[in-house]
C-alpha positions as CSV (number, residue, x, y, z in Angstrom):
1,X,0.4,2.9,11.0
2,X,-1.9,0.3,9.5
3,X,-0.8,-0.3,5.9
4,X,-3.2,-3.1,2.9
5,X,-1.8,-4.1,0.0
6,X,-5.0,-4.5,-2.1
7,X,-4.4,-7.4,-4.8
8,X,-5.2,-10.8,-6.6
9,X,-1.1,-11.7,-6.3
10,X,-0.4,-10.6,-9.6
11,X,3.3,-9.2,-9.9
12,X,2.7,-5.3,-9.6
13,X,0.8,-6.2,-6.5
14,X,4.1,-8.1,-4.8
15,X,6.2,-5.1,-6.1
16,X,4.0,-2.8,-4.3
17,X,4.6,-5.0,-1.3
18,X,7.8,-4.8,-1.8
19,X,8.8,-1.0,-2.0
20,X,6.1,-0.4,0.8
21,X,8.2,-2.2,3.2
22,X,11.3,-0.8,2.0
23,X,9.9,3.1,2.1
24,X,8.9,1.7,5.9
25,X,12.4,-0.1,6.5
26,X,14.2,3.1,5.3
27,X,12.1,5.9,7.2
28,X,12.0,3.3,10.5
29,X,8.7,3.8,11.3
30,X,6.6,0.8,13.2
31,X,3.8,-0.4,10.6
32,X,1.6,-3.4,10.5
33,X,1.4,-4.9,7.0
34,X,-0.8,-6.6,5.3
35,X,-1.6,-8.3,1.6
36,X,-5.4,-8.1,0.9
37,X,-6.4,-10.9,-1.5
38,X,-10.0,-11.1,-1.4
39,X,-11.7,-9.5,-4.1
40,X,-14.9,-8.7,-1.6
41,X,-12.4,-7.3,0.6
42,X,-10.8,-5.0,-2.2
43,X,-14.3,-4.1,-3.3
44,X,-15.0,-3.1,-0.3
45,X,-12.7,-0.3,-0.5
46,X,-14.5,1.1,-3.7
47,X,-10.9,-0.2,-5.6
48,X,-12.1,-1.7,-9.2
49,X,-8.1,-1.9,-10.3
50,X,-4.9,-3.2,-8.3
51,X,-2.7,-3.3,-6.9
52,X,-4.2,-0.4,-4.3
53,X,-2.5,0.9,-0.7
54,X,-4.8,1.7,1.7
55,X,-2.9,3.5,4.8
56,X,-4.9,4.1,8.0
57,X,-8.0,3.1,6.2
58,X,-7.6,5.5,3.4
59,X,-7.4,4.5,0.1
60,X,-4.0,6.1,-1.3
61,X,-2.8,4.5,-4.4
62,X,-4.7,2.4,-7.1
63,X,-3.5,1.0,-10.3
64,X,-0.1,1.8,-10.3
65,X,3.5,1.3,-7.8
66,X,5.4,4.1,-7.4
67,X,9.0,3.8,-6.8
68,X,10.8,3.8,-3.9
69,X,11.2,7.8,-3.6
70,X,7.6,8.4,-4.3
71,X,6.2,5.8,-1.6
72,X,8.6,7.5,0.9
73,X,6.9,10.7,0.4
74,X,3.3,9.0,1.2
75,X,4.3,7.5,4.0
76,X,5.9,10.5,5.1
77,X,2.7,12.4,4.4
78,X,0.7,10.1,6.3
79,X,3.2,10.3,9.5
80,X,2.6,14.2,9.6
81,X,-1.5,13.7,9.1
């Protein structure tokens, strides 16, 4: 599973970060990580607002972190897909 955390660095983005890898740590599932920063990069998506996850190339959250319970349930979605 290939998992971006779209985001300038602003706090919501590291807290996306941060319950993305614990939904990952908790299901054990093998994921590659990693923090998107560049704003041609996150327009590049179509995202105008982060934070934003993109898993697998999809775009499946912008604007907003879920908790802990809710990001499990993504990335258990995406592990069924």
């Amino acid at each position: 599973m290939e998992i971006k955390i779209l985001g300038s660095g602003c706090s919501n983005c590291a807290k996306l970060e941060k319950v993305t890898k614990e939904g990952i740590a908790q299901l054990g599932i093998e994921a590659q990580v990693e923090k998107v920063e560049d704003m041609q990069k996150i327009m590049s998506y179509g995202v105008m607002s982060t934070p934003a996850l993109v898993i697998n190339g999809v775009v499946k959250l912008v604007g907003k972190v879920p908790n802990k319970v809710r990001m499990i349930e993504i990335l258990e979605k995406e592990l069924k897909a």
